[in-house]
C-alpha positions in Angstrom: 0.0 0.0 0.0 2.3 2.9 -1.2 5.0 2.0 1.3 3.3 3.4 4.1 3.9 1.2 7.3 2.1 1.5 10.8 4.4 4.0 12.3 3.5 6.6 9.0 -0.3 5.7 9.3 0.0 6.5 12.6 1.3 9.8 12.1 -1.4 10.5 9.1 -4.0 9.7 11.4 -3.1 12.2 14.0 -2.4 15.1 12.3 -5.9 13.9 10.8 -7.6 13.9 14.2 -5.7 17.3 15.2 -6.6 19.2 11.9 -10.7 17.9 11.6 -11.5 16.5 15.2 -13.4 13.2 16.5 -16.4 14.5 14.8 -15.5 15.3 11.9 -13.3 12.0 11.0 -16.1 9.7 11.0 -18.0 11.6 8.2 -14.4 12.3 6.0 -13.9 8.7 6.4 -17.9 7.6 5.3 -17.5 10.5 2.1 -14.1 8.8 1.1 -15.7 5.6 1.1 -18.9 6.7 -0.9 -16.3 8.1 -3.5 -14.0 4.9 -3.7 -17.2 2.9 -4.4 -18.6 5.6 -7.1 -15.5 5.3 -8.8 -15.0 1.6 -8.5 -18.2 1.7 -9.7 -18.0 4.2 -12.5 -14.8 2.0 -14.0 -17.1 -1.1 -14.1 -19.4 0.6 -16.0 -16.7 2.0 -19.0 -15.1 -1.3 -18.7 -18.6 -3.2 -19.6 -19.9 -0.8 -22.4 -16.1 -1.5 -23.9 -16.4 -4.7 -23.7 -19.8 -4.1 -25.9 -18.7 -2.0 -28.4 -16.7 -4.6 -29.1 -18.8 -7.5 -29.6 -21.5 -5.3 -31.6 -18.2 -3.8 -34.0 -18.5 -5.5 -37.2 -16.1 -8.5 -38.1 -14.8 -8.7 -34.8 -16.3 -12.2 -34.0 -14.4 -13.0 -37.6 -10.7 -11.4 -36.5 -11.5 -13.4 -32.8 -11.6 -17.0 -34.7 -8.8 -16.2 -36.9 -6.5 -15.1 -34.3 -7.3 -18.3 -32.2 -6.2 -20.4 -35.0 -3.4 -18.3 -35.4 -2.5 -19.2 -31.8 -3.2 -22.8 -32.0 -0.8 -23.1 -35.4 1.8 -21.0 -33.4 1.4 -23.7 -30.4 1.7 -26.7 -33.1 4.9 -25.3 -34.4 5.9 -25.1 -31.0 5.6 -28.8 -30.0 6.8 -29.3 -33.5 9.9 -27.9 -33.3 11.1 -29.2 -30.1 
């Protein structure tokens, strides 16, 4: 985790509960989490309608089969040459 070890987190966390106090930290800490989820969340989503836009492109399917043949002949050679 970024090379931060206990004594460093304990440090953050200090100067975190010096700067905001014990009232504050519990909702920074719920907000951070919200956004870390959102985001999480929000790369799923751009990772899925990728992953559509390539199925629905035209010939993809096609260039999918040929390069798993192309894979399988490159394995055959492989075995062959040994």
């Amino acid at each position: 985790m970024f090379g931060l070890g206990t004594p460093e987190l304990l440090v953050i966390f200090g100067i975190a509960f010096l700067i905001f106090g014990g009232k504050k930290l519990p909702e920074i800490g719920a907000g951070l989490g919200k956004a870390i989820g959102s985001f999480k969340n929000g790369l799923n989503e751009v990772e899925d309608m990728g992953l559509d836009i390539k199925k629905n492109l035209p010939g993809v399917k096609e260039v999918t089969a040929m390069q798993d043949k192309v894979d399988k002949a490159k394995n055959i050679s492989k075995v062959l040459t040994k």
